[in-house]
N, C-alpha and C positions, 0 to 999 in steps of 0.2 A: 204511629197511630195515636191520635191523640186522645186523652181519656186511659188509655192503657196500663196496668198494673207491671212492675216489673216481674220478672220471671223469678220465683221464688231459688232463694241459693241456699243451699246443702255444703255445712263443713264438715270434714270427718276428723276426728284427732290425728294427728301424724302418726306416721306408721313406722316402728321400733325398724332400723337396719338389720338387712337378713345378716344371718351369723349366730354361732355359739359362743358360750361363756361357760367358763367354769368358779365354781365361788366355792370356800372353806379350805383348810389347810392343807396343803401336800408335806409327802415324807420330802424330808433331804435326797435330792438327787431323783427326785420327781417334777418333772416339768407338765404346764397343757399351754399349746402355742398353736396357731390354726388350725384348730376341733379335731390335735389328737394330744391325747394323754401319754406320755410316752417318758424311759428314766429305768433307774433298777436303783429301788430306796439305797442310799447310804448303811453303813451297818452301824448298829445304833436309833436306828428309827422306826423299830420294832412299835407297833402301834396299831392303833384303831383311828381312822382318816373319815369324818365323815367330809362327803366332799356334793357338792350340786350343781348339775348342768342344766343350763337353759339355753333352747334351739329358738332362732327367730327366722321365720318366711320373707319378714317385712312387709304383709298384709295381716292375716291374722295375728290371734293373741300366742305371745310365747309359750312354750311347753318348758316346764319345769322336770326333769327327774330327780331325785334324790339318790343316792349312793351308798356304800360303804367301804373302804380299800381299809384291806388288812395289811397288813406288813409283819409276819408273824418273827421269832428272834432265830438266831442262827441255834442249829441244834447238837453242832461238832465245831469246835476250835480247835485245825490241826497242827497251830501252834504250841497250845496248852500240853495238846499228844506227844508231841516231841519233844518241845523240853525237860516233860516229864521224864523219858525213855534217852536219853542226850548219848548216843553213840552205844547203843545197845540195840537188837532188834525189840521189835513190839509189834502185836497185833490189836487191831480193832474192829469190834464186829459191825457192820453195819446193816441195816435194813431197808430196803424198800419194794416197788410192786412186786417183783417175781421172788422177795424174800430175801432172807439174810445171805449173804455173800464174804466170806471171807474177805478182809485186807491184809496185806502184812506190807511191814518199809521197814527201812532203818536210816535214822537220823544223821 
């Protein structure tokens, strides 16, 4: 048609690839590798992890969470126990949900 105005065009930004990320530091012996978290920290990496995932559709805008992963420190070294006790019996009391429990060994 002559005289005719072209058909108006419409860009949109490109659209982020779907998929997760994770961003800030892991313990030692913590990995994130196709959108799972997965590892049992090292010992020694007792700590505070702030860590942050972002999800993407690939149409909308990314979602961000924020985090926190603790890694608290070991609370019995039952090396420390025994060498202390080196070929002697020894007990050690220990605790948890249903309460303290008797252990006894010998080295």
């Amino acid at each position: 048609m002559a005289g005719a105005s072209p058909a108006p065009s419409r860009s949109s930004p490109p659209a982020s690839a779907p998929g997760t990320a994770e961003s800030g530091p892991l313990p030692a012996g913590v990995t994130y590798a196709n959108g799972v978290l997965s590892g049992t920290p090292v010992l020694g990496s007792n700590g505070v992890y702030p860590i942050t995932f972002t999800a993407s559709n690939g149409i909308s805008s990314p979602v961000v969470q924020n985090f926190t992963l603790i890694v608290p420190g070991r609370r019995r070294d039952d090396r420390v126990v025994a060498d202390r006790h080196r070929g002697a019996p020894y007990s050690v009391q220990l605790t948890g949900p249903a309460g303290p429990r008797p252990t006894s060994g010998r080295s």
